[in-house]
N, C-alpha and C positions, 0 to 999 in steps of 0.2 A: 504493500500500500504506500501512496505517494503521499506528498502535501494536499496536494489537488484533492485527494480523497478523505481527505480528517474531516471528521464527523465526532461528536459528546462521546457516542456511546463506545468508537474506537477507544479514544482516551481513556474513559470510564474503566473498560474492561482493564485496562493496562494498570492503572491506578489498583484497581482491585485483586488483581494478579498477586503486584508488586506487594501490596499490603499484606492479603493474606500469607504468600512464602516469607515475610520475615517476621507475622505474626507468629507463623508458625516452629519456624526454626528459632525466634524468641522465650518460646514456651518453656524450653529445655536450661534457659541461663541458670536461673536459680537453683535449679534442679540438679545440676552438674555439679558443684562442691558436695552436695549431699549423698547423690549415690556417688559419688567417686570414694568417697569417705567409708559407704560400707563398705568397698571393695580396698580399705587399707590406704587409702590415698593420706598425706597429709599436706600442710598447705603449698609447700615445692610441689609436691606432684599436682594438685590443683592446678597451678600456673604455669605450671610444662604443658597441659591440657590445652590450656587457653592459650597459649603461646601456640604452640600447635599450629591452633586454628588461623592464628593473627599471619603469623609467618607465611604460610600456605597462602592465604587471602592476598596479602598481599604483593609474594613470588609470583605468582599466578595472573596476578587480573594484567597484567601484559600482554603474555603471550594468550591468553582467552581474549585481551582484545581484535590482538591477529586474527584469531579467527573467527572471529563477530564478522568479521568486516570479508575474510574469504566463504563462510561461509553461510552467509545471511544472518538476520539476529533472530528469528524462532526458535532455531535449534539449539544454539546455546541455553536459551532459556530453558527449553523443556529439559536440555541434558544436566544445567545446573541444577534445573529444582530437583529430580529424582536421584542426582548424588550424595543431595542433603538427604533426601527422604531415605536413603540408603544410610547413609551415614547415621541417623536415627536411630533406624531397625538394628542396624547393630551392634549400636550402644546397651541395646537389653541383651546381649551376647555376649556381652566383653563378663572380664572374671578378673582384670587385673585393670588397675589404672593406667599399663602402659599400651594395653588394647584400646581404653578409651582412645588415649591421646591419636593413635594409628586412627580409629573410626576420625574423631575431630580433625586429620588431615584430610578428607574425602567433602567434609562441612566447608572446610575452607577451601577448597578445589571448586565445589559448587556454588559457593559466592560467587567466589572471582570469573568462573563462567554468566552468572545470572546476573550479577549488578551492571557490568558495561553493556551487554544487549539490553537492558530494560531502558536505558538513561538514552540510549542510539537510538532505540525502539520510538520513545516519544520526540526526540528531535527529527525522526520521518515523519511521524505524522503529521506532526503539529508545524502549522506556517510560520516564516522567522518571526512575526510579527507580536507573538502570543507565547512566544518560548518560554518567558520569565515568569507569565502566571499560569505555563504548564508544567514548569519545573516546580512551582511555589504549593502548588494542589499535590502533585507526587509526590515529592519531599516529606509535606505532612501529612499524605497517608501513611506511605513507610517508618515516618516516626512514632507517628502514632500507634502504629503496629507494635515498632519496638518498643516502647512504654509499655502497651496495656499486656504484652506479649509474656516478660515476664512476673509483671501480676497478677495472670491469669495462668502460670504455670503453679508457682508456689502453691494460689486454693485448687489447682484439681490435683499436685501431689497430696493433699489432705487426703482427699475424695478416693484414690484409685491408685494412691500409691505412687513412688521416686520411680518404678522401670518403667512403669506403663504411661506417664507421662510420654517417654519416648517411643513407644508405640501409637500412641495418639499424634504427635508430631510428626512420625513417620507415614502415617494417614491420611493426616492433610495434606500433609506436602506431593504425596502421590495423585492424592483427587486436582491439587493446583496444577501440576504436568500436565494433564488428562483436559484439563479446562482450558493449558495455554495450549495443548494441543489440537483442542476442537476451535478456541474463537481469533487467536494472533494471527495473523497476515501473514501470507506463506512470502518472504522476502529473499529476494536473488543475492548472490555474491555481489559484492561491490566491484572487486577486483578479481581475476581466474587466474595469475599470472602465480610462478611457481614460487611456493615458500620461500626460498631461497631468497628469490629477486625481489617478494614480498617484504622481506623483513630488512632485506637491502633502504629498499624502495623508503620505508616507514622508519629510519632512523633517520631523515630527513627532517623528519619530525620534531628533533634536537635542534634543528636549527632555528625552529620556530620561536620567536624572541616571546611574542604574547603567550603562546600556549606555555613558554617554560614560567611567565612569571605566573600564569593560573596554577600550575601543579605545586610552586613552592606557597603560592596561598595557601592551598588545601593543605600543604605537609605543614606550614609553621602556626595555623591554628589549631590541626589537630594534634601538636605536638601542645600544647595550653590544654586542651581538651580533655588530652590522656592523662597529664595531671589533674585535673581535676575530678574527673569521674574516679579516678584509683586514690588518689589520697586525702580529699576533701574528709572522707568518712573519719580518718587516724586523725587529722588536723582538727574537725572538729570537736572530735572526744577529748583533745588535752585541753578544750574551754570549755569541758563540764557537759556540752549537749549529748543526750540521751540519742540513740537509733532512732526513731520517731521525728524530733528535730532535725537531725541529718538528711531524713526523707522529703521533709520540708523545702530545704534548702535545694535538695537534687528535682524537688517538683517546680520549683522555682523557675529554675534555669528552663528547665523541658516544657514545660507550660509556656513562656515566653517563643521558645526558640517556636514552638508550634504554631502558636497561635499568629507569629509575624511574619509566616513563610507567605502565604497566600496574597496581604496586601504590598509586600514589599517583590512580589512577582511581577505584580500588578505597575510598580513603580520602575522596577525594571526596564520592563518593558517602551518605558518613556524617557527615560534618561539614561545617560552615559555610565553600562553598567561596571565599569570600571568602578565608578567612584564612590557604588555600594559597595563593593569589596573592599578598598579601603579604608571607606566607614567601618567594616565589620572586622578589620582588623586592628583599626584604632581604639575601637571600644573592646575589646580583646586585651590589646596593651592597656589600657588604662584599668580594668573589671579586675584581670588576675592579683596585682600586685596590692589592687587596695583589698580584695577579697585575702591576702596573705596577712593584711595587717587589724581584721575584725576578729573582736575575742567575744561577740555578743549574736543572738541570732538574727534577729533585725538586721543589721548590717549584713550576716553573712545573704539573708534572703534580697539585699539589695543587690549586693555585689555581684550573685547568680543571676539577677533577672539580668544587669548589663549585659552577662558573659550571656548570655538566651541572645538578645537583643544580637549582640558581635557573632555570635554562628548564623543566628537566622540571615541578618545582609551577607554575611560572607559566602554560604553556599546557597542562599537562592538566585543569587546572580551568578556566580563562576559557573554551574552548569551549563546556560545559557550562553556565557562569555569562552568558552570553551569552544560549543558548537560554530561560533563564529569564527574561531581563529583556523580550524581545520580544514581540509575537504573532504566531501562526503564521503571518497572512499578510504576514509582513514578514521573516521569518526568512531569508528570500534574500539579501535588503538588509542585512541586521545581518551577515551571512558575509562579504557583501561588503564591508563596512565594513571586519571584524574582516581580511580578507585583503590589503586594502590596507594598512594602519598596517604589518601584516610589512613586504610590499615597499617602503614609505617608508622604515619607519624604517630597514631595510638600509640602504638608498641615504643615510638621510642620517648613520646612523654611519661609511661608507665617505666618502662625497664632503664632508660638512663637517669631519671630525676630520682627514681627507685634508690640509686649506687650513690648519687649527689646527695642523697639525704644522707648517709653516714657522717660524712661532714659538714653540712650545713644544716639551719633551723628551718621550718615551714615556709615562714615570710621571705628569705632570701631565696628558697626553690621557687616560688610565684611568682618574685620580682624576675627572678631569671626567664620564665615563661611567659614574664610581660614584656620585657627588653626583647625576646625572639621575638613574637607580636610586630613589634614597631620596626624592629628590621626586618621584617617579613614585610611589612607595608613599604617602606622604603625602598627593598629591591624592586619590589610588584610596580612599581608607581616608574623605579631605572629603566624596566625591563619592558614597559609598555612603549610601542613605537611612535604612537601619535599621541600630542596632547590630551588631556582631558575636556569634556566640554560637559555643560551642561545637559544638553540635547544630546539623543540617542541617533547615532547616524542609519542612515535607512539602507545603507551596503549592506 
């Protein structure tokens, strides 16, 4: 299906896809520490689990974007979603934790196949003109997936039990295959020319001055991000606030980010989306370091809605701002890119600030992730080849 052919319900269905496979692959987060745990896990083997999955995710979404782009974006999707759903199934198999961690490389194998087809997926269909409030709707379906996703694993582990959660997960995710198999648009190769000359061809890609300064967006927010979602919780216990409080605080940020994807799609789409990424990176640098230096909850729930406010401008424009810098038939490979730096940079705001905290205090690891921030804005801003403007240019 082309531009020419976008219609609500294509979009819709795509939106709903999207949502459901990381509802459903969300279900399992919470669930994962606890059965890994009856099978002798303790919290290192935890995090080799989850590592796992980060690593693989984002090794992967690369070379899956190559072949998005060779070999149409349906297939990817139906092949990532039933990797996961496999990956699920036999997690109620596994008998050690280091069988998990093997299943959770197969989880991250089928990310990184399903997220660059899905992000290609909606920039065919949808006309340039509308990108920014179709990426602003996807966005916060998917998020909203992952929020309700694992709160709604936790109450049916009550109900049915830690393995069978992952039978339930592996169930949906199989009916979601079967659903992008019957309603997604059967899409052609972009390119047919050989691997080889393929991956020749697509390191040309490096040379692209815009699209590099989008992917260090993406890596030097989510390298702010991965600290916050891994240490927030440790930081805020040495100020006294209880689990409950902390939840506050993490509802804070995700509530904001949610709720400001759609109208700032919408703004996108009219101004120079350049200069929402910026925005979403300044307020990034400013959110982290004062959120480093609140010892009270109020402040920490202000300082998260900023850091909500600085994800939400940052990726509901770079998607968009991406699609622009490419060509179509590389657009696979740019997703992939762009889907990778997420997973990196998670991984490496979690596991390097992880090692930096043996010698430094809370406040100086945040100021650090706010300083990245502002030089992440700063390159983004070198690295851009024409001015900024107001007005959104109509190329």
């Amino acid at each position: 299906m082309t531009q020419a052919g976008y219609g609500k319900a294509s979009f819709l269905i795509l939106c709903l896809i999207g949502a459901a496979t990381f509802f459903s692959s969300y279900l399992r987060m919470p669930v994962l520490p606890l059965f890994a745990a009856t099978l002798g896990a303790g919290p290192a083997q935890v995090g080799l689990i989850n590592g796992a999955f980060m690593v693989t995710a984002g090794v992967l979404s690369i070379p899956a974007g190559l072949l998005v782009d060779r070999l149409g974006r349906t297939k990817p999707v139906i092949g990532g979603i039933l990797a996961t759903a496999v990956s699920s199934l036999l997690v109620t198999q596994c008998s050690s934790p280091l069988q998990m961690a093997a299943a959770y490389l197969l989880f991250g194998a089928g990310l990184a196949a399903f997220a660059p087809a899905m992000l290609s997926l909606v920039a065919d269909i949808v006309p340039p003109d509308r990108l920014g409030r179709a990426y602003g709707w996807y966005t916060t379906a998917i998020y909203v997936a992952m929020t309700l996703g694992p709160a709604s694993g936790g109450y049916l582990a009550k109900t049915v039990g830690l393995r069978n959660v992952f039978f339930v997960s592996g169930a949906m995710l199989a009916t979601m295959a079967l659903l992008a198999l019957l309603t997604l648009p059967r899409t052609a190769p972009r390119h047919k020319t050989e691997l080889h000359a393929a991956l020749a061809a697509s390191l040309t890609l490096l040379h692209n001055r815009p699209l590099r300064a989008c992917l260090l967006a993406t890596a030097g927010s989510c390298i702010g991000f991965g600290l916050f979602i891994t240490f927030l919780p440790l930081f805020a216990a040495s100020h006294g606030l209880d689990p409950a409080q902390v939840g506050l605080v993490f509802a804070a940020q995700a509530i904001t980010n949610v709720v400001g994807r759609v109208p700032i799609g919408m703004i996108a789409d009219r101004i120079d989306r350049r200069l929402l990424v910026a925005a979403g990176l300044f307020c990034l640098a400013l959110a982290l370091p004062a959120l480093g230096q609140a010892t009270q909850l109020f402040w920490m729930v202000v300082y998260a809605i900023g850091m909500g406010v600085g994800m939400a401008f940052t990726f509901t424009a770079i998607s968009a701002l991406i699609v622009e810098q490419v060509p179509t038939a590389q657009r696979g490979l740019a997703m992939g890119m762009y889907n990778s730096c997420i997973y990196l940079g998670l991984m490496t705001g979690s596991t390097a600030m992880g090692i930096a905290f043996k010698w430094v205090d809370y406040p100086t690891g945040f100021a650090v992730a706010g300083v990245i921030a502002l030089l992440t804005m700063l390159l983004f801003l070198l690295l851009m080849d024409k001015p900024l403007t107001l007005r959104r240019s109509s190329s």
